[in-house]
DOKE-130777 format. One record per residue (C-alpha): residue in three letters; x, y, z. Coordinates in steps of 0.25 Angstrom, whole numbers, plus 5000, padded with zeros to 4 digits. Example, Ala and Ser with C-alpha at 12.3 -4.5 7.8 and 13.67 -1.06 7.14 Angstrom:
BEGIN
ALA504949825031/SER505549965029/
This chain:
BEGIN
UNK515548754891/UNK515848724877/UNK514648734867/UNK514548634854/UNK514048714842/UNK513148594832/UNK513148644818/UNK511948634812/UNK510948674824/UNK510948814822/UNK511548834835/UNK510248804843/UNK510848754856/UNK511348894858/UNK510349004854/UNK511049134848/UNK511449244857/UNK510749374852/UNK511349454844/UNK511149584854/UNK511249604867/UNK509849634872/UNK509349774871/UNK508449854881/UNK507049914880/UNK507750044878/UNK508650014869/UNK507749944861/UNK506650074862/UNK508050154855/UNK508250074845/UNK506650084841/UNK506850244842/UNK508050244834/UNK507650184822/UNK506150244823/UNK506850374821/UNK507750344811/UNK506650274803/UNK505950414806/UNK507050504801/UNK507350574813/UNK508850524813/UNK509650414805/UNK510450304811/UNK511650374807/UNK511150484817/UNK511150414827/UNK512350324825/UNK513250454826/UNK512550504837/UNK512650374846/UNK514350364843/UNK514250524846/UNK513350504859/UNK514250364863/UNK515550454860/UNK515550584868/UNK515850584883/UNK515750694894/UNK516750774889/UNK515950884883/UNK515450904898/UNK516750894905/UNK517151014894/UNK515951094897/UNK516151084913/UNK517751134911/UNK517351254904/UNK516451294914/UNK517351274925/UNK518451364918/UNK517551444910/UNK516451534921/UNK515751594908/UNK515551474900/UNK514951414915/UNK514151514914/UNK513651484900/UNK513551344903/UNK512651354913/UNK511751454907/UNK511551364895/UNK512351254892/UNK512051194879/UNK512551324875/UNK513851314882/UNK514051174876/UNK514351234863/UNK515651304869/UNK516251174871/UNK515551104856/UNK514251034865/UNK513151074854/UNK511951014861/UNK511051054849/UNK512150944841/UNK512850874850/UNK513250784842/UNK513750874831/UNK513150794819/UNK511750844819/UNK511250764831/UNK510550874841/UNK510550854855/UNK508950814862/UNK509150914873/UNK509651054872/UNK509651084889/UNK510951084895/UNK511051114910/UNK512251124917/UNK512151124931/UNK513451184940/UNK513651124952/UNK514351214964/UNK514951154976/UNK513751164985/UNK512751094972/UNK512950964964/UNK512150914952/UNK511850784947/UNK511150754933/UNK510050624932/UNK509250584920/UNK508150524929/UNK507250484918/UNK508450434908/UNK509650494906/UNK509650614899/UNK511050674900/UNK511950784894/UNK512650704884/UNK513150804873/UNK514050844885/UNK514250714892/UNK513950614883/UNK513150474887/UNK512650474901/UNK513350354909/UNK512550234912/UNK512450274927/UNK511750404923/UNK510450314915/UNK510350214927/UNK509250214935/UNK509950224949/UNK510650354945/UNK509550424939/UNK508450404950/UNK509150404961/UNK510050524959/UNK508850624961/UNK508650544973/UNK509750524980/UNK510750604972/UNK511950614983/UNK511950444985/UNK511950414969/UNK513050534970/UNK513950464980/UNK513650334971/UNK514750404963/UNK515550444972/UNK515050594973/UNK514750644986/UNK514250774990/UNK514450845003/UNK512750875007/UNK512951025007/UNK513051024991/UNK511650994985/UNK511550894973/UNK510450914964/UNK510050814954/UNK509750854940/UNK508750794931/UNK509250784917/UNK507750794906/UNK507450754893/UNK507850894888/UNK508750944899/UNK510250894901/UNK511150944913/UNK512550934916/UNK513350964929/UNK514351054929/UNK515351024941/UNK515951114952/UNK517551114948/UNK518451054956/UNK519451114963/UNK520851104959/UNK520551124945/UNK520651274944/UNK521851264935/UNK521351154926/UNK521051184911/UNK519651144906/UNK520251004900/UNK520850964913/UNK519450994920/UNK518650934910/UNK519450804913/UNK518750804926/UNK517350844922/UNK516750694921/UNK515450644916/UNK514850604930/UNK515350754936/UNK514350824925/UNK513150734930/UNK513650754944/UNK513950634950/UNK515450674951/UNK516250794954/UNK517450834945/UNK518750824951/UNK520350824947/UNK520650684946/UNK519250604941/UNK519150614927/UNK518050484924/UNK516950464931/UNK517350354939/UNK516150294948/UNK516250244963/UNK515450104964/UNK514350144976/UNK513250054979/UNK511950154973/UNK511050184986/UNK509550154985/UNK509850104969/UNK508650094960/UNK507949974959/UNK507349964945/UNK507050044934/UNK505750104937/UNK506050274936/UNK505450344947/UNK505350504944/UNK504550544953/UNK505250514965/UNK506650564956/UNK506050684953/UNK505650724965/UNK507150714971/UNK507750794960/UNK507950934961/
């Protein structure tokens, strides 16, 4: 259908598109607390300009490095685990600067949690999603949902199978509860077949999802490629339920 522009009316038979797309309530409740604390002195817009390209621009190699070096390296695991923000600095992670231009990290607990073959570990952000991201940068869409984070401490081997991970039922998965001050990272049971691989070519298979534990590592699957399953008993609207969450989790 053509359309027939009349010079002179100012274009009122077709009202202007806006000039954004629309913006949510959350989005809008940023932007207010962005600009209060600039106005307030606590950060400039050039703060936060660096450190939204620095957030947008790291990816989950940090973590992939971390989980190498721990499965070639039985001393550093053994730091790692005893305390991990301190381990970071072996391989450049400073959480108290993450960014390395002045801008500290808001959480300064790191746990590592190791997973042996008979118990598995799976991270959530049931309230948000609070996530590790010095080590593996911005948590995935999937990880924010409402379907994933309430469902996962109910019913964590079916949302596991939703990515194609299935557990035989003599290993015990336990769902861990990422906080406002704590973050966690999974450290994975090495595959076999590896036992002669440098720490670059085991790094290659250490992907994002196998740090949260929705995936194992394995030769061969270097991206986190996800299966399309049908969720069971999905979440219908947005309504957070902790109670019932909290008393699933272990």
């Amino acid at each position: 259908m053509s359309h027939a522009h009349t010079p002179g009316n100012g274009g009122a038979d077709h009202p202007a598109a806006p000039m954004v797309e629309e913006i949510t309530d959350f989005e809008v409740l940023e932007i207010a607390v962005r600009e209060l604390a600039i106005e307030h002195g606590l950060f400039t817009a050039e703060d936060h300009r660096r450190f939204t390209e620095w957030a947008e621009s790291i990816g989950p190699a940090a973590g992939s490095r971390l989980v190498a070096k721990a499965w070639t390296d039985p001393a550093f695991k053994a730091r790692l685990l005893e305390d991990a923000v301190k381990a970071c600095k072996e391989i450049g992670i400073d959480w108290a600067e993450p960014t390395g231009f002045g801008t500290p990290s808001d959480y300064m607990n790191l746990r590592v949690l190791e997973d042996t073959p008979t118990l598995h570990h799976v991270i959530v952000c049931t309230l948000c999603s609070c996530y590790p991201r010095p080590l593996l940068g911005m948590s995935p869409e999937w990880y924010r949902t409402t379907n994933y984070r309430r469902r996962l401490v109910r019913w964590p081997r079916q949302v596991l199978a939703e990515f194609g991970l299935i557990l035989p039922p003599e290993v015990e998965v336990r769902v861990e509860d990422s906080n406002q001050k704590c973050r966690f990272m999974v450290l994975p049971v090495r595959p076999e077949g590896t036992e002669n691989w440098t720490e670059e070519q085991l790094a290659e298979i250490v992907t994002r999802d196998c740090m949260i534990g929705v995936a194992l590592p394995r030769p061969g699957r270097t991206a986190d490629v996800h299966p399309m399953h049908k969720a069971r008993r999905p979440v219908k609207g947005q309504a957070h339920s902790g109670e019932a969450a909290h008393e699933s989790k272990k």
